[in-house]
N, C-alpha and C positions, 0 to 999 in steps of 0.2 A: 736149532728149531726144526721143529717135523713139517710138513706140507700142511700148511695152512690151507683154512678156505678164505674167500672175496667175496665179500653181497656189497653192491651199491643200491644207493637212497637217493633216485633224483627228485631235486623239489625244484621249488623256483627260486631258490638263494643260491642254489648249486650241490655239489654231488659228493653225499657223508660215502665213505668208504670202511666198512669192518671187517677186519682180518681176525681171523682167532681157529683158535685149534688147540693141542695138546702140547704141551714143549716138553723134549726128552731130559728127564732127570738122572741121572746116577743109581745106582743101587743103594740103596737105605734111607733115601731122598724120599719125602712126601711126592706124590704126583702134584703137575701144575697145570693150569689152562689158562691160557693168554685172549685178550681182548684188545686189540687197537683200535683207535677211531681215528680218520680222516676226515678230514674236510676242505673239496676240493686240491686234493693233495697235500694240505697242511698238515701235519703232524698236533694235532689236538693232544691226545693222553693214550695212559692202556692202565689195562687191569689183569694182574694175574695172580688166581685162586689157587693158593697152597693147600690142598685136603685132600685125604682118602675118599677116590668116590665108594670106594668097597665099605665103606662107616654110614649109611646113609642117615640123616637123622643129627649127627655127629658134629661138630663147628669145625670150621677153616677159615682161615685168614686170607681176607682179599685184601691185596696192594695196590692201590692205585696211585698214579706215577699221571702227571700234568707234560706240559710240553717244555717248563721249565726244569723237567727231572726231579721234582718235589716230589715226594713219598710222604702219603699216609697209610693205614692199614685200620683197617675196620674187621670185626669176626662177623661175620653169616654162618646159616647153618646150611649144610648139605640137603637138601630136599628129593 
């Protein structure tokens, strides 16, 4: 994984944590970018967008992955 950023959310339940950045792929690899969520240190879920951002307009596959390791994937378009 590349250097992530950290933004926290304090509310009054407690304190959501998002990590996300660019994760290093291989060569001939789609690029990916990752989203984790915390809460209060729990490990919630993440989501990470498989797609050309050089394609703009173009669909990618987002996977989003629970805190039980469950995978779904859904297509978005690139914006």
């Amino acid at each position: 994984m590349d250097e992530f950023k950290t933004h926290n959310i304090k509310t009054r339940f407690g304190t959501f944590t998002l990590e996300y950045g660019e994760c290093t792929t291989a060569p001939g690899y789609k690029p990916e970018y990752m989203v984790e969520l915390k809460f209060n240190d729990t490990y919630l879920g993440h989501t990470i967008i498989v797609g050309d951002p050089r394609d703009m307009g173009s669909e990618a596959i987002a996977k989003v992955f629970n805190n039980n390791q469950d995978r779904s994937e859904v297509s978005v378009r690139l914006a």
